[in-house]
C-alpha positions as CSV (number, residue, x, y, z in Angstrom):
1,X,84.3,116.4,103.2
2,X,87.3,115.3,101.0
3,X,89.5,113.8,103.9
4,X,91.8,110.4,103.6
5,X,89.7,106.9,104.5
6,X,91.3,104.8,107.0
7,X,92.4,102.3,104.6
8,X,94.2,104.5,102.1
9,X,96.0,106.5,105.0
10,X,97.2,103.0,106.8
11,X,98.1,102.3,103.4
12,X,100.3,105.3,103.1
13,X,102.0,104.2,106.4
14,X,102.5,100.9,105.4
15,X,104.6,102.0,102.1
16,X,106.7,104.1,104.6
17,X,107.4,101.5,107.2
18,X,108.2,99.8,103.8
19,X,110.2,101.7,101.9
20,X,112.1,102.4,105.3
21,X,112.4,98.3,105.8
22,X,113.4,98.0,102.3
23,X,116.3,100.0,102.5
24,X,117.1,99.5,105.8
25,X,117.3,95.7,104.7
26,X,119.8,96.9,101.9
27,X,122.1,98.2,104.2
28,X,122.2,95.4,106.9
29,X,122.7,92.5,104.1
30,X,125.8,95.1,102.9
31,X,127.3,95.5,106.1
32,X,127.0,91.6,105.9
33,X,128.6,91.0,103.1
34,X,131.3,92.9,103.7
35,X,132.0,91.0,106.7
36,X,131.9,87.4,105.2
37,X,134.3,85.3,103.1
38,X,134.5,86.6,99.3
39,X,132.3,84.8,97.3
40,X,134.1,82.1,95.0
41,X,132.2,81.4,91.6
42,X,133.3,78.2,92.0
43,X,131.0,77.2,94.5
44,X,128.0,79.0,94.7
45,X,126.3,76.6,97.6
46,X,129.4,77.3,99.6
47,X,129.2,81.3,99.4
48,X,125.6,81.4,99.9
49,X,125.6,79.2,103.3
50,X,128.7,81.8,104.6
51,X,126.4,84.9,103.6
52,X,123.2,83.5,105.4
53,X,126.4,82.6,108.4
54,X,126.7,86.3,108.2
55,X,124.4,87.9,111.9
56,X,124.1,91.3,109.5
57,X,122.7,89.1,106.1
58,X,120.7,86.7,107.5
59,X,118.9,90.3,109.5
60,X,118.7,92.0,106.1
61,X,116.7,89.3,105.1
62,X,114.5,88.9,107.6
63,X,114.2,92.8,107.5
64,X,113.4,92.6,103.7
65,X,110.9,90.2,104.2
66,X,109.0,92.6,106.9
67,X,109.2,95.1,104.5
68,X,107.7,92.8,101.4
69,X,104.5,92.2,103.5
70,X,104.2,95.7,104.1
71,X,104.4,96.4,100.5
72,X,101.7,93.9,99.3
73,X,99.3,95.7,102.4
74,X,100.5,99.4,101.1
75,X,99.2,98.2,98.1
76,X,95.9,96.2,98.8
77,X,95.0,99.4,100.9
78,X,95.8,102.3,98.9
79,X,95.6,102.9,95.1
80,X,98.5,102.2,93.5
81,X,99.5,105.5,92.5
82,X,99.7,106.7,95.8
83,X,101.4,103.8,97.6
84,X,104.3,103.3,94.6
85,X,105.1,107.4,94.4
86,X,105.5,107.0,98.1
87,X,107.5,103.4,98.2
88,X,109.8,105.4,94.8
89,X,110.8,108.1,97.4
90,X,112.6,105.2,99.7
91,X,115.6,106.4,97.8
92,X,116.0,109.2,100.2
93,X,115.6,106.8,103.1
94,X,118.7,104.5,101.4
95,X,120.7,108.0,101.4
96,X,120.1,109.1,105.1
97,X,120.6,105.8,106.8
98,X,123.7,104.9,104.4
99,X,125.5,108.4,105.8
100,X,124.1,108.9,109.4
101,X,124.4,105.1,110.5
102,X,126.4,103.1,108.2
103,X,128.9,105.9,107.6
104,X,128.7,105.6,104.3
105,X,128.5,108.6,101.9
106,X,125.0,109.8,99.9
107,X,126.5,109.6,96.9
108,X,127.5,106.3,96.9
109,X,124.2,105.6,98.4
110,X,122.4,106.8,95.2
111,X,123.9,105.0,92.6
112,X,127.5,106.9,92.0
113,X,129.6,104.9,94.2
114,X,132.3,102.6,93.5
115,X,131.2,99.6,91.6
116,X,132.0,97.2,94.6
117,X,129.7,99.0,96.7
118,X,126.8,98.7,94.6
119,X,127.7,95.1,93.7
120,X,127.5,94.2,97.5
121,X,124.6,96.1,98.3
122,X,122.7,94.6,95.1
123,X,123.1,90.9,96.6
């Protein structure tokens, strides 16, 4: 019989439910930061305490630390070339949440938006 062990297939769902968090995360710290003051070089401390200020930021966090625990079981339970080719294809999940929910288009969700957007979604 050459059928998936309960560990590697909970590891498989896992790097879903992370790669979904993940970018999920992404999305709610962007819709965020777009919502809070402009950050002033000038005073880092400042700009940091109105992001975390921010309901949507402060989530994304929270989110993207969900989805960080999920990673490190992913990857305790499932070999590593499984659960990264599965946590690479979060990409896809980044597109079809960015369009669908935060009405933003696919292509800027891949990488060929406006500098801005990938600016804000980066922090």
């Amino acid at each position: 019989m050459s059928g998936v062990s309960l560990a590697v297939g909970m590891g498989l769902i896992c790097a879903l439910l992370s790669a979904l968090g993940t970018n999920l995360s992404f999305l709610f710290k962007y819709k965020g930061a777009v919502a809070a003051p402009d950050v002033e070089m000038r005073h880092p401390l400042r700009s940091a305490i109105d992001l975390f200020r921010s309901k949507w930021w402060s989530i994304g966090w929270g989110v993207a630390a969900l989805a960080f625990g999920l990673h490190v079981a992913a990857l305790s339970l499932a070999p590593i070339s499984i659960g990264q080719a599965v946590l690479a294809g979060g990409l896809v999940f980044l597109a079809v949440l960015a369009e669908r929910f935060f009405g933003l288009s696919s292509g800027a969700a891949s990488g060929s938006g406006s500098a801005s957007w990938r600016f804000r979604l980066a922090c």
